[in-house]
Backbone bond lengths (Angstrom), bond angles and torsions (degrees), N, CA, C in turn:
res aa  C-N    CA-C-N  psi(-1)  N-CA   C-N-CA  omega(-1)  CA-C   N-CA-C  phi
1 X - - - 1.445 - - 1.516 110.80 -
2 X 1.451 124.19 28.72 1.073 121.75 164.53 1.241 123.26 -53.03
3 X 0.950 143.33 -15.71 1.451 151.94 -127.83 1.907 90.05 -114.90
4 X 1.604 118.06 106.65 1.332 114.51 -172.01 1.901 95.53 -66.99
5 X 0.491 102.78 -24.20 2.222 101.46 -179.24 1.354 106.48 -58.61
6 X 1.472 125.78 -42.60 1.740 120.32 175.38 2.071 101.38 -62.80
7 X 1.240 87.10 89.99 1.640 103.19 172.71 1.126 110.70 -159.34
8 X 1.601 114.73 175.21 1.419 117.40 166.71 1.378 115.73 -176.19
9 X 1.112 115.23 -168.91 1.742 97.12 -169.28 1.117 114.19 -81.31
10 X 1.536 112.20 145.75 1.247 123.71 173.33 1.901 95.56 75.04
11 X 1.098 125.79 5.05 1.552 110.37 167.09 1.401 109.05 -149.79
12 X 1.458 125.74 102.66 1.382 135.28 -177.00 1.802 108.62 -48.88
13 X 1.200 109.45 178.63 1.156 134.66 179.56 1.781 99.98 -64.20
14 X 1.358 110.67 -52.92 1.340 144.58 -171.90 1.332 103.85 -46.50
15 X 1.464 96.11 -69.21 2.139 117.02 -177.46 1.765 114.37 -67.00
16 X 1.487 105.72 -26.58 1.578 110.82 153.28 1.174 107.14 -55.94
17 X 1.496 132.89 -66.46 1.305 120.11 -164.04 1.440 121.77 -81.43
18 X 1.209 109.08 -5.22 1.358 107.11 164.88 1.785 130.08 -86.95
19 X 1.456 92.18 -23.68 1.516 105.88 158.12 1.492 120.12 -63.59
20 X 1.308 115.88 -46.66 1.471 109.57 -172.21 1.100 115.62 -58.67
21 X 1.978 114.08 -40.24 1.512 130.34 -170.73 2.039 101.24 -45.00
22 X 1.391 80.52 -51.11 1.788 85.62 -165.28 1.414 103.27 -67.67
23 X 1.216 125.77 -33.21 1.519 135.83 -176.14 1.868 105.18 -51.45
24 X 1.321 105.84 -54.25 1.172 116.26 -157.17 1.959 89.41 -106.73
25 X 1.133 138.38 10.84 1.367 110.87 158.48 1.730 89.37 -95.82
26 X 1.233 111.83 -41.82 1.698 86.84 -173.58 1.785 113.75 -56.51
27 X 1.204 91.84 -53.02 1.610 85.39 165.83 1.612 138.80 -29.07
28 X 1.806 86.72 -22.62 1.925 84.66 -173.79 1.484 78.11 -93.28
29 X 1.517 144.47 -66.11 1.373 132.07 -158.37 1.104 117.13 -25.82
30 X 1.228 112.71 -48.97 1.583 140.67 -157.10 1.723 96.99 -66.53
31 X 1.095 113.50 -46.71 1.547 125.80 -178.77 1.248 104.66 -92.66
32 X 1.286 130.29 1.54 1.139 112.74 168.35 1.438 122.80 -134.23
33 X 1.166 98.37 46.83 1.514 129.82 172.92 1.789 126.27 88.85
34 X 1.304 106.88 -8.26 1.400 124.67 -155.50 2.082 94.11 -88.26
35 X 0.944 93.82 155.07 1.633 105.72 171.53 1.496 112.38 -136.02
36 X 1.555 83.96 98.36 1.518 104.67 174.25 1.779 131.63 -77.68
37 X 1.151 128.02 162.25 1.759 100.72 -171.83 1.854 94.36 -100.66
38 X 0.869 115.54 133.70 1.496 117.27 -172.25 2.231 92.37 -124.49
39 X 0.938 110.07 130.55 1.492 128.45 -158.09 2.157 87.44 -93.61
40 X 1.193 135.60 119.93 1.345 123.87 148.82 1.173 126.68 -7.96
41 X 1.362 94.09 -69.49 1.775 96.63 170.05 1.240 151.02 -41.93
42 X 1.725 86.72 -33.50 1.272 105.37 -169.11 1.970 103.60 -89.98
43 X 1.193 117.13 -14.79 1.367 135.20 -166.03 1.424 100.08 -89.71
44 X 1.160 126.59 -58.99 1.318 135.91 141.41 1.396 145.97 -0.37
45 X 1.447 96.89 -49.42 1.565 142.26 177.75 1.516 96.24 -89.83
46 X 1.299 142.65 -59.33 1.000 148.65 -159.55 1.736 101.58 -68.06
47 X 1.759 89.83 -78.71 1.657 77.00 167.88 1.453 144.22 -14.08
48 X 1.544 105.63 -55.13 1.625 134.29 -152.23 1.951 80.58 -68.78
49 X 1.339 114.62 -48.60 1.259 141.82 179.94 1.613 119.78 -33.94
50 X 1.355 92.06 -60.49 1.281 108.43 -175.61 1.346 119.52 -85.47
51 X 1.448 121.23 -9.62 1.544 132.88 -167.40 1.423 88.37 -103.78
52 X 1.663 127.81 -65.01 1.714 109.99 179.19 1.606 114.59 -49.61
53 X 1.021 114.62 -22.55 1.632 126.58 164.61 1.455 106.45 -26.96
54 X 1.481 83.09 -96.06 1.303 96.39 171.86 1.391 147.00 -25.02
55 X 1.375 104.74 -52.19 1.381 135.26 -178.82 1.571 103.04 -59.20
56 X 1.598 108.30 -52.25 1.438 119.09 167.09 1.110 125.10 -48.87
57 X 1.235 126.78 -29.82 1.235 120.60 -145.29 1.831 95.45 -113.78
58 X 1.655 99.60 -20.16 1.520 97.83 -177.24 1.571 98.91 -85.04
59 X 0.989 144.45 -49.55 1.349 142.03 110.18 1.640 101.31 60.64
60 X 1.680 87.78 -118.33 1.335 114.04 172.02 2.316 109.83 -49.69
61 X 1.039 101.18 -35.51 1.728 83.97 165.12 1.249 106.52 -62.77
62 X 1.101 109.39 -55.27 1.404 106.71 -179.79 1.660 143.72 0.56
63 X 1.818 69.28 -84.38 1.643 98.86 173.06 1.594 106.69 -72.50
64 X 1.031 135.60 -40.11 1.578 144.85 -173.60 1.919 88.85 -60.96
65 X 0.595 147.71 -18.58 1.728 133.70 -151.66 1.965 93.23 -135.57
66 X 0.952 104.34 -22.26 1.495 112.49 169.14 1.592 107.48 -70.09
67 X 1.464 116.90 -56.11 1.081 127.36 -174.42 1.722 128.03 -66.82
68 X 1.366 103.39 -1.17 1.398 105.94 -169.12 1.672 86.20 -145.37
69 X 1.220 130.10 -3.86 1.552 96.42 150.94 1.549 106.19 -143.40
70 X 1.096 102.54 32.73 1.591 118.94 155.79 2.062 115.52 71.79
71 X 1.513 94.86 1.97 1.409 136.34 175.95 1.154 141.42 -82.00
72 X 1.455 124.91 76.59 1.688 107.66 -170.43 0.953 108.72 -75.92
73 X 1.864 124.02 128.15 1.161 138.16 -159.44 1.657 109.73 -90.12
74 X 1.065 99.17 -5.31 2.241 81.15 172.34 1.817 79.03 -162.23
């Protein structure tokens, strides 16, 4: 997530990457046998997280593959 463009309002570049960290250490517990307490809310939040993610990130391909063959690709 180097990329200062994976942002959006109200959540920096910064607060992306600090979300994922937590996203994906519970994620390893979780896979690695441990049962962690994960709050609704907070799962919720994550989701919401991971879908503007996305959205961002197809986004920015987007435009990157537009720009070098003059083509919007989907």
């Amino acid at each position: 997530m180097a990329s200062s463009e994976i942002r959006w309002q109200k959540f920096s570049n910064k607060k992306v990457c600090e979300t994922l960290d937590k996203l994906v250490s519970m994620r390893n517990e979780i896979a690695h046998g441990r049962q962690p307490s994960v709050r609704k809310l907070t799962a919720i939040k994550w989701k919401g997280c991971v879908e503007r993610l996305a959205d961002r990130v197809d986004t920015i391909v987007a435009t990157h593959v537009a720009s070098r063959t003059g083509t919007d690709p989907w």
